[in-house]
mmCIF file of the N, C-alpha and C atoms, coordinates in Angstrom:
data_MODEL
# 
_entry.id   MODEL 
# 
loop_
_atom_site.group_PDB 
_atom_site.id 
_atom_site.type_symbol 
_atom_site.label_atom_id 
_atom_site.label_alt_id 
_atom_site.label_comp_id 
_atom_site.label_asym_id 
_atom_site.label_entity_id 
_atom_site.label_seq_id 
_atom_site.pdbx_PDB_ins_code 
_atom_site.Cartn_x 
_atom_site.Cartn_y 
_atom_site.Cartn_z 
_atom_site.occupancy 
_atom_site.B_iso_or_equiv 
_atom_site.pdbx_formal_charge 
_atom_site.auth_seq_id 
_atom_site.auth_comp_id 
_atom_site.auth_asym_id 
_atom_site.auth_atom_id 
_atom_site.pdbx_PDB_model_num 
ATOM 1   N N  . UNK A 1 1  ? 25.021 13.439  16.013 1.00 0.00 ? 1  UNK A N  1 
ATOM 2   C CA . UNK A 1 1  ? 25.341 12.082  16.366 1.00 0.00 ? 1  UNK A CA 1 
ATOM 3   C C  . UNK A 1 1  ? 24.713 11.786  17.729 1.00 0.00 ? 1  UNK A C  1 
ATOM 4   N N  . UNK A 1 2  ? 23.752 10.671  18.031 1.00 0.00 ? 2  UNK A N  1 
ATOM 5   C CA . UNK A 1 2  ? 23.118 9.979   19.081 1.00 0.00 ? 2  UNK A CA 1 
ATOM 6   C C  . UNK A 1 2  ? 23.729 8.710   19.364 1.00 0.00 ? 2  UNK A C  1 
ATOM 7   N N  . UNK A 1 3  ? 24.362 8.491   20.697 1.00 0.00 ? 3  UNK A N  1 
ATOM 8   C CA . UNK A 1 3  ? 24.083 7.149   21.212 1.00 0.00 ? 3  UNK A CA 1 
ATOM 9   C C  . UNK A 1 3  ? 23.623 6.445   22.136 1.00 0.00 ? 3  UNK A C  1 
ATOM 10  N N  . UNK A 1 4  ? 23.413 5.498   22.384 1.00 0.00 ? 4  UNK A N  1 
ATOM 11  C CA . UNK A 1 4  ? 22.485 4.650   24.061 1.00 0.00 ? 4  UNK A CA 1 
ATOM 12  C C  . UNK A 1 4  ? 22.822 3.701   24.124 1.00 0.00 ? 4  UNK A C  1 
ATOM 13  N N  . UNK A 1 5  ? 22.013 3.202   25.520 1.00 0.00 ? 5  UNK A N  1 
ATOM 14  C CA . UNK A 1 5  ? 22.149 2.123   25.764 1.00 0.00 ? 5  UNK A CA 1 
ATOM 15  C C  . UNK A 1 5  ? 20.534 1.779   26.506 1.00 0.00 ? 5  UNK A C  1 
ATOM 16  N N  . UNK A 1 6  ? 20.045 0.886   25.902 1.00 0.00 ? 6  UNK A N  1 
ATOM 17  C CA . UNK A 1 6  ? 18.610 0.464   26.337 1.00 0.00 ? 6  UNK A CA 1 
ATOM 18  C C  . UNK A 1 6  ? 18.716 -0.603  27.109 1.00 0.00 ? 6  UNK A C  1 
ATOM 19  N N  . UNK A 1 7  ? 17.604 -0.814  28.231 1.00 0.00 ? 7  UNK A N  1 
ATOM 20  C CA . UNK A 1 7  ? 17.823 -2.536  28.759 1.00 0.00 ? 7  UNK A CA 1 
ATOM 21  C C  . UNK A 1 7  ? 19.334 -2.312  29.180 1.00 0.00 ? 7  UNK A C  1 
ATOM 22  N N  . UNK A 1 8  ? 20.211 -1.652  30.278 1.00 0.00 ? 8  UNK A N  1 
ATOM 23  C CA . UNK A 1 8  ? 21.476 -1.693  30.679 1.00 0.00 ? 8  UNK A CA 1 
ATOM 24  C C  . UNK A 1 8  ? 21.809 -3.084  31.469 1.00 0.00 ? 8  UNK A C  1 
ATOM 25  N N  . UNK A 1 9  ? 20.928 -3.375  32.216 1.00 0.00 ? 9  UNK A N  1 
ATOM 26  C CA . UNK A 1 9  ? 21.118 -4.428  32.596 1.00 0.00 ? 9  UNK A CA 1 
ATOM 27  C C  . UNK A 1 9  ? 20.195 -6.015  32.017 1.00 0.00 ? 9  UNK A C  1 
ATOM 28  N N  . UNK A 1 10 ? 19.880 -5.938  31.131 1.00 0.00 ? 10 UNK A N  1 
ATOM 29  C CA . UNK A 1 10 ? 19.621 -6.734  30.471 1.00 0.00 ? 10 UNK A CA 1 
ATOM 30  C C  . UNK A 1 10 ? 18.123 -7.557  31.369 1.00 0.00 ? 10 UNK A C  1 
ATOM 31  N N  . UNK A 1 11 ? 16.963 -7.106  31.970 1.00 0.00 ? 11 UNK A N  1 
ATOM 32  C CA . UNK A 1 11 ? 16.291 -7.500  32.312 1.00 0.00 ? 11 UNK A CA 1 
ATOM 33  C C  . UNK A 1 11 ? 14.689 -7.491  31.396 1.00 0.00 ? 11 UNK A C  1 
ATOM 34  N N  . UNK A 1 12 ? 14.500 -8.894  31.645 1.00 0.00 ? 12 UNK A N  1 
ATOM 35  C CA . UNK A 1 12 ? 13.122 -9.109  30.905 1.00 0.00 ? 12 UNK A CA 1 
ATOM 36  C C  . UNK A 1 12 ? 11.813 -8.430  31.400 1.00 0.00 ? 12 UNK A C  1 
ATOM 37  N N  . UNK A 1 13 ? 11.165 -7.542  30.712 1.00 0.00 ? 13 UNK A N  1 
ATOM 38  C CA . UNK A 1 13 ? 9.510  -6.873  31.048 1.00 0.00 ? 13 UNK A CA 1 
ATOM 39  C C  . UNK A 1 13 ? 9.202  -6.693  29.454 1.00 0.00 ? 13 UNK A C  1 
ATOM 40  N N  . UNK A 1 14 ? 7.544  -6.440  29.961 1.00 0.00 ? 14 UNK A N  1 
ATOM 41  C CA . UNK A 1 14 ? 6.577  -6.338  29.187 1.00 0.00 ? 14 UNK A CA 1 
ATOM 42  C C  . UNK A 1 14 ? 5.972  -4.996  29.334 1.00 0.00 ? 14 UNK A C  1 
ATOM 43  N N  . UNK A 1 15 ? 6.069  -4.228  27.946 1.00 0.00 ? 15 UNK A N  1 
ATOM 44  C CA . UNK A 1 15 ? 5.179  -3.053  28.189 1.00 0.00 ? 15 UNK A CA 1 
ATOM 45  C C  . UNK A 1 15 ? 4.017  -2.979  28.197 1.00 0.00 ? 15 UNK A C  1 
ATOM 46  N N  . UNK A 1 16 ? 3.032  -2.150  28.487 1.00 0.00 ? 16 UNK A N  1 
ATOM 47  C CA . UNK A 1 16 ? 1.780  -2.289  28.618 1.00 0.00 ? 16 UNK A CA 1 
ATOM 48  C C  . UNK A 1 16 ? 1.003  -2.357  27.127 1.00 0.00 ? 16 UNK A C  1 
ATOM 49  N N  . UNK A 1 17 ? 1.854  -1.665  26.380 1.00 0.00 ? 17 UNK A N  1 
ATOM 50  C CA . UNK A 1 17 ? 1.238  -1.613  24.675 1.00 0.00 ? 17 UNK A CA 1 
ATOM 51  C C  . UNK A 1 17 ? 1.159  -3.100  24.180 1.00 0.00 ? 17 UNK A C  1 
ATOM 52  N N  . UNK A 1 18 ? 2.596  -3.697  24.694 1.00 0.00 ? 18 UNK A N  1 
ATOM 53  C CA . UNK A 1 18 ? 2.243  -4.986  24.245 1.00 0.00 ? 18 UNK A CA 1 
ATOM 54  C C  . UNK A 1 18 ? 0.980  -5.864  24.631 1.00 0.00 ? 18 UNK A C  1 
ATOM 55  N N  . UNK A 1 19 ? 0.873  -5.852  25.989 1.00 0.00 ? 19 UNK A N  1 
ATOM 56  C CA . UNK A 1 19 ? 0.129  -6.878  26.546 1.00 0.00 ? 19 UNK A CA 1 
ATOM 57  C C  . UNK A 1 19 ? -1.534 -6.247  26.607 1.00 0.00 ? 19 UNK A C  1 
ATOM 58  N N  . UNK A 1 20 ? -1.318 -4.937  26.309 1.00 0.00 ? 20 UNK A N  1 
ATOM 59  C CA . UNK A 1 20 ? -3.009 -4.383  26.837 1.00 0.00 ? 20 UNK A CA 1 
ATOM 60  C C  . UNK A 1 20 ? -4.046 -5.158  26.041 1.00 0.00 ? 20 UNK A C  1 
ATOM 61  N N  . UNK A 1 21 ? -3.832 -5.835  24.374 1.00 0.00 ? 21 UNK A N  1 
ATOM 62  C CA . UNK A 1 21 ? -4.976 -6.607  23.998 1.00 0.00 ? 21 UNK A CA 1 
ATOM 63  C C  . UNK A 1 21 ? -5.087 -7.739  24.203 1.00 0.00 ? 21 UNK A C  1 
ATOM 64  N N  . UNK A 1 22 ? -4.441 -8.435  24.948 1.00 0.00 ? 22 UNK A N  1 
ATOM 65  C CA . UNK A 1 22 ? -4.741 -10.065 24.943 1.00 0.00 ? 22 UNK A CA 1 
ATOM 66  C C  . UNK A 1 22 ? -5.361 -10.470 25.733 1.00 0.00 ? 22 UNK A C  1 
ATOM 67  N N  . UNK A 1 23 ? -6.367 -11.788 25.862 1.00 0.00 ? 23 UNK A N  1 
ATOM 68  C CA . UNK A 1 23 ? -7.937 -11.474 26.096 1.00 0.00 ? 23 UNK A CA 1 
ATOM 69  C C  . UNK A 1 23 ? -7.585 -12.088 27.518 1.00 0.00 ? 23 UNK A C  1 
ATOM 70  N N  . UNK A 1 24 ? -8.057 -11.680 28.555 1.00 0.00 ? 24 UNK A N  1 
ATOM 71  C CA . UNK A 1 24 ? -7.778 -11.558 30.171 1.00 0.00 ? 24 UNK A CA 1 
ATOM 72  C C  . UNK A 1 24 ? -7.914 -12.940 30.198 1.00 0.00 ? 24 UNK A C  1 
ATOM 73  N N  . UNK A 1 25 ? -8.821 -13.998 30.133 1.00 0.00 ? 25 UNK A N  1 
ATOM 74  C CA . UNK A 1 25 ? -8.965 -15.523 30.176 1.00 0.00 ? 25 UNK A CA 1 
ATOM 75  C C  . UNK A 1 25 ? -9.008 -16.064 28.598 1.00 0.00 ? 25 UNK A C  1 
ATOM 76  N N  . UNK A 1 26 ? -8.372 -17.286 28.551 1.00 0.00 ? 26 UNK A N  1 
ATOM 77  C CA . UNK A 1 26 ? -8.246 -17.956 27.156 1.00 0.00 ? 26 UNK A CA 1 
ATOM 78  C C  . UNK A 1 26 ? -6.704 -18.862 27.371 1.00 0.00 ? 26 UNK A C  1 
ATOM 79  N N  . UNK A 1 27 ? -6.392 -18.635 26.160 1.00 0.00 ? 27 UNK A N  1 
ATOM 80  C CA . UNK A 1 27 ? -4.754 -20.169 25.959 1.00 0.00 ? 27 UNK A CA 1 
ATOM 81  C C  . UNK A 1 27 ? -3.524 -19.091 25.537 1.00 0.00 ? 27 UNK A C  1 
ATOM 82  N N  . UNK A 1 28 ? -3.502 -18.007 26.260 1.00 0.00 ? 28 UNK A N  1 
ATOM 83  C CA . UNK A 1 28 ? -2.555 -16.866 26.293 1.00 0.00 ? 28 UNK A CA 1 
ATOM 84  C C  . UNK A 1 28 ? -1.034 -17.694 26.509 1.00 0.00 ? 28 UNK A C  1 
ATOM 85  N N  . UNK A 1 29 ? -1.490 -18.658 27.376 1.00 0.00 ? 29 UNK A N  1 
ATOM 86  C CA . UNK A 1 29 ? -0.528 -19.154 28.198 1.00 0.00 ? 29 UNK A CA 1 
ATOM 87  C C  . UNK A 1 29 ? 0.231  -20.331 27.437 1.00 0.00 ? 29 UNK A C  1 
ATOM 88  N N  . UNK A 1 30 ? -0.428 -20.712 26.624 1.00 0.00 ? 30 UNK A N  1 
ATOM 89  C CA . UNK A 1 30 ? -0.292 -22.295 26.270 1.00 0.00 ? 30 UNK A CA 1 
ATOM 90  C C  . UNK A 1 30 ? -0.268 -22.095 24.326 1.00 0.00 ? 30 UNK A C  1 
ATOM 91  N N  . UNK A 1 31 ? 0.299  -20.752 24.220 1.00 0.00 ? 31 UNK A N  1 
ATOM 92  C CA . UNK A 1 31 ? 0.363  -21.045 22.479 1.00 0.00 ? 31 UNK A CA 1 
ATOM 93  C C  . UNK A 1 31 ? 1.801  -21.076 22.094 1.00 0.00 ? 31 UNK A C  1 
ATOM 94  N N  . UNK A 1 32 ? 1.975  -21.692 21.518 1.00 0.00 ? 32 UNK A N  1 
ATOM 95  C CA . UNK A 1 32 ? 3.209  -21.632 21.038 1.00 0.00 ? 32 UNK A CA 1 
ATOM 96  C C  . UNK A 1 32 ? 3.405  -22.961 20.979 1.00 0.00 ? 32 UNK A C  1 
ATOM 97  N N  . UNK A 1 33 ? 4.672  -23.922 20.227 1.00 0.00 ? 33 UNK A N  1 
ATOM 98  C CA . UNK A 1 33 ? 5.239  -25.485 20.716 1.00 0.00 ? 33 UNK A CA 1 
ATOM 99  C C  . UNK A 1 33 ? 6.104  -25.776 21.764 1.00 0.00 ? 33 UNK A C  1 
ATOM 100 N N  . UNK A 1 34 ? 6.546  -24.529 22.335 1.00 0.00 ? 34 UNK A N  1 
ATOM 101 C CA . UNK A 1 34 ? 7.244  -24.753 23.382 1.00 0.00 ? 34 UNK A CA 1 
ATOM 102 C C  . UNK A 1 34 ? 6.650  -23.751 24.697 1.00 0.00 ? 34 UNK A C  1 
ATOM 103 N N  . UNK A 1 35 ? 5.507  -23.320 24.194 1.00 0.00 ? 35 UNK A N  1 
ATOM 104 C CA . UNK A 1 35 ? 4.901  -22.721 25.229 1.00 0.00 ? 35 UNK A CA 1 
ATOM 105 C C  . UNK A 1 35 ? 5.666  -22.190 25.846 1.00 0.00 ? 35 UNK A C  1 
ATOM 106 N N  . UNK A 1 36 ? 5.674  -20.614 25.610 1.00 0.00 ? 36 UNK A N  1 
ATOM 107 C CA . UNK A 1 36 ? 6.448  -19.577 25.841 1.00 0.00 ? 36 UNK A CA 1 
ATOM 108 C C  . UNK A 1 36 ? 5.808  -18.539 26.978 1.00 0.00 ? 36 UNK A C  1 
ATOM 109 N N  . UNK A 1 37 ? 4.507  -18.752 26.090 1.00 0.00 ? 37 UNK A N  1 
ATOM 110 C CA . UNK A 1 37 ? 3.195  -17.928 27.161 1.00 0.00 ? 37 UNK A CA 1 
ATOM 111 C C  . UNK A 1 37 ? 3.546  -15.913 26.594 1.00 0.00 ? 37 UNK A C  1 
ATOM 112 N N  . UNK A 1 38 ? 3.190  -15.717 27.792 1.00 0.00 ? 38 UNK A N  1 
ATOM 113 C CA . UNK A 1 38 ? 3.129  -14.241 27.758 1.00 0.00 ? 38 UNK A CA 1 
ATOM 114 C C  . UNK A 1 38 ? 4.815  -13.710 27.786 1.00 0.00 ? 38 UNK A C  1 
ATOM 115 N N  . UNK A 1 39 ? 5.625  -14.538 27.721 1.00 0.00 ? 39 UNK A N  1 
ATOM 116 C CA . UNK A 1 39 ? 6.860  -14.301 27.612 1.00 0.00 ? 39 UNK A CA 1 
ATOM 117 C C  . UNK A 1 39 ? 7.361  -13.874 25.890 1.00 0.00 ? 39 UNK A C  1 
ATOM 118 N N  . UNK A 1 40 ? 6.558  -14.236 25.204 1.00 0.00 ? 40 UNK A N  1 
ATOM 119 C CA . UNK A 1 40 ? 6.823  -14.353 23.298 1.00 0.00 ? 40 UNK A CA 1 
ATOM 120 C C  . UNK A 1 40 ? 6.509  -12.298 23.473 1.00 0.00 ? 40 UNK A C  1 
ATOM 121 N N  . UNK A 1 41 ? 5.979  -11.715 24.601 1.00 0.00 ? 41 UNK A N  1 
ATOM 122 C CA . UNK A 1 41 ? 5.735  -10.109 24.303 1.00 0.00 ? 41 UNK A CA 1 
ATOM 123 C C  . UNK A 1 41 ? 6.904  -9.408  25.039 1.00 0.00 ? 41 UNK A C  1 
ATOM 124 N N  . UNK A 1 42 ? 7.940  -10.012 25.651 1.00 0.00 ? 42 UNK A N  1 
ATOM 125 C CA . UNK A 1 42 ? 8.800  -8.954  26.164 1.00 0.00 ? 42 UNK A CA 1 
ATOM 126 C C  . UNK A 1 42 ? 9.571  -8.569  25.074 1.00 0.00 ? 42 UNK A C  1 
ATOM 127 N N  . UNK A 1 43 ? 9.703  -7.397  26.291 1.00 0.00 ? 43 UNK A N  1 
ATOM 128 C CA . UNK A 1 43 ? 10.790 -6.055  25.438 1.00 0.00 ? 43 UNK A CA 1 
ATOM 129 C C  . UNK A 1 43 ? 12.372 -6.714  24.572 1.00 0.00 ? 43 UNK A C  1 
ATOM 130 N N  . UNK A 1 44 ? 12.888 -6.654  24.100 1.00 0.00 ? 44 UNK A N  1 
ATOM 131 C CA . UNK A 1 44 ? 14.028 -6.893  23.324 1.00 0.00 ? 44 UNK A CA 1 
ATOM 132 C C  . UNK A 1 44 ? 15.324 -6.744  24.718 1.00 0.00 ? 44 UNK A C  1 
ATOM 133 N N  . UNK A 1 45 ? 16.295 -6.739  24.640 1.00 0.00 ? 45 UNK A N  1 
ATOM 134 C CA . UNK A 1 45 ? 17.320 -7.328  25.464 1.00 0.00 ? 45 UNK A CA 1 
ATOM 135 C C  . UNK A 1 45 ? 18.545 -6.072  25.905 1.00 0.00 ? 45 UNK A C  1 
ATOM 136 N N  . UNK A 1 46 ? 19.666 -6.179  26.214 1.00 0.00 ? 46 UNK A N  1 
ATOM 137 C CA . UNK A 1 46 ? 20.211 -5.185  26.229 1.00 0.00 ? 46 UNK A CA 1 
ATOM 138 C C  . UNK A 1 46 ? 20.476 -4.678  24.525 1.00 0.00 ? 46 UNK A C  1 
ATOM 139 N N  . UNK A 1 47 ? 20.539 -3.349  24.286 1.00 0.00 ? 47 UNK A N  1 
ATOM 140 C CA . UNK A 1 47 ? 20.517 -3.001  22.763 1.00 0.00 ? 47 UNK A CA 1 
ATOM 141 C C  . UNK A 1 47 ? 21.522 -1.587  23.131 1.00 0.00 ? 47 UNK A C  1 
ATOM 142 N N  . UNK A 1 48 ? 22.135 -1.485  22.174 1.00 0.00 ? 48 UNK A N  1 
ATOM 143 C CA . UNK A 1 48 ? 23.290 -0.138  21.851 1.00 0.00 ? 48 UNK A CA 1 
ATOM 144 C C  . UNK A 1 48 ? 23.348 0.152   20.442 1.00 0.00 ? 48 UNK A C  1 
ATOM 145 N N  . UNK A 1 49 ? 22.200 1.255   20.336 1.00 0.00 ? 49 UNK A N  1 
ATOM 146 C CA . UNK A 1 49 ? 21.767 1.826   19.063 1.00 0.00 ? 49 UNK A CA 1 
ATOM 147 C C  . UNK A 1 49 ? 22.378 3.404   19.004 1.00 0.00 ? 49 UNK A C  1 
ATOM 148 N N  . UNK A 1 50 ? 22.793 3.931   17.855 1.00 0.00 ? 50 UNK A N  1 
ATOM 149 C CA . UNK A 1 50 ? 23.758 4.708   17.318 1.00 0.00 ? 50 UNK A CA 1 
ATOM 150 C C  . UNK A 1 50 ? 22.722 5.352   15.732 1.00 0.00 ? 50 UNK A C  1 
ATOM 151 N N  . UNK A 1 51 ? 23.305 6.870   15.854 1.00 0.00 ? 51 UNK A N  1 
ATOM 152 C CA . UNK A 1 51 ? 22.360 7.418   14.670 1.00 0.00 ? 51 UNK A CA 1 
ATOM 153 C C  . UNK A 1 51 ? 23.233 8.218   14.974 1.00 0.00 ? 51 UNK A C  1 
ATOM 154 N N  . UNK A 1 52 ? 23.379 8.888   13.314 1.00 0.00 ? 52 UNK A N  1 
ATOM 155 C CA . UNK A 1 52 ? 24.343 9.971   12.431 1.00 0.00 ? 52 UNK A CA 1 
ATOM 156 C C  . UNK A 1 52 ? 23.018 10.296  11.453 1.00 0.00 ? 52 UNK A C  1 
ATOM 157 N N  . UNK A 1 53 ? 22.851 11.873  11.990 1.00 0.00 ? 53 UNK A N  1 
ATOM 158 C CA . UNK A 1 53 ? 22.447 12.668  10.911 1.00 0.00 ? 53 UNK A CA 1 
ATOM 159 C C  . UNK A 1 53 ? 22.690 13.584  10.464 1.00 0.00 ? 53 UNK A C  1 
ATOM 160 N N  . UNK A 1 54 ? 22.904 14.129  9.212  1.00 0.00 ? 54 UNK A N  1 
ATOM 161 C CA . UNK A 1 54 ? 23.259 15.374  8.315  1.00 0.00 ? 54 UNK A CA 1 
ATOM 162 C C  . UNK A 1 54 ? 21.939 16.458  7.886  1.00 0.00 ? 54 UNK A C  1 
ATOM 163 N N  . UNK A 1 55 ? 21.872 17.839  8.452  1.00 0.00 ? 55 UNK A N  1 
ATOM 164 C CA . UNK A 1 55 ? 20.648 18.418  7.870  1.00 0.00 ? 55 UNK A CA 1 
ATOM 165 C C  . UNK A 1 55 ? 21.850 19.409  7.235  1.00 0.00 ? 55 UNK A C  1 
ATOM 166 N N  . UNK A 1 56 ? 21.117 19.960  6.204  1.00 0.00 ? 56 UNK A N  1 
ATOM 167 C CA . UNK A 1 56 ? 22.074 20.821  5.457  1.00 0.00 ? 56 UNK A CA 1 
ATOM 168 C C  . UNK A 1 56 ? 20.368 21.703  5.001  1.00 0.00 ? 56 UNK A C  1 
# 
């Protein structure tokens, strides 16, 4: 049995995997309808994930 807690304090970043292909100049900034920008690649939020495994 595993449990956690990711993001403890619930702060917004971007990992580098996400952001390493998007093209250095262009409309990175400006896609979306509410124009979100480079914000649509952060990490997910505070999370408390749990796993049960059985090896026999």
């Amino acid at each position: 049995m595993r449990a956690g807690v990711f993001n403890l304090f619930n702060r917004k970043y971007s990992t580098w995997d996400a952001l390493r292909s998007l093209p250095e100049f262009g409309t990175t900034n400006q896609i979306g309808r509410v124009r979100l920008g480079l914000q649509r690649f952060t990490a997910p939020g505070r999370n408390f994930p749990m796993d049960i495994s059985l090896y026999f």
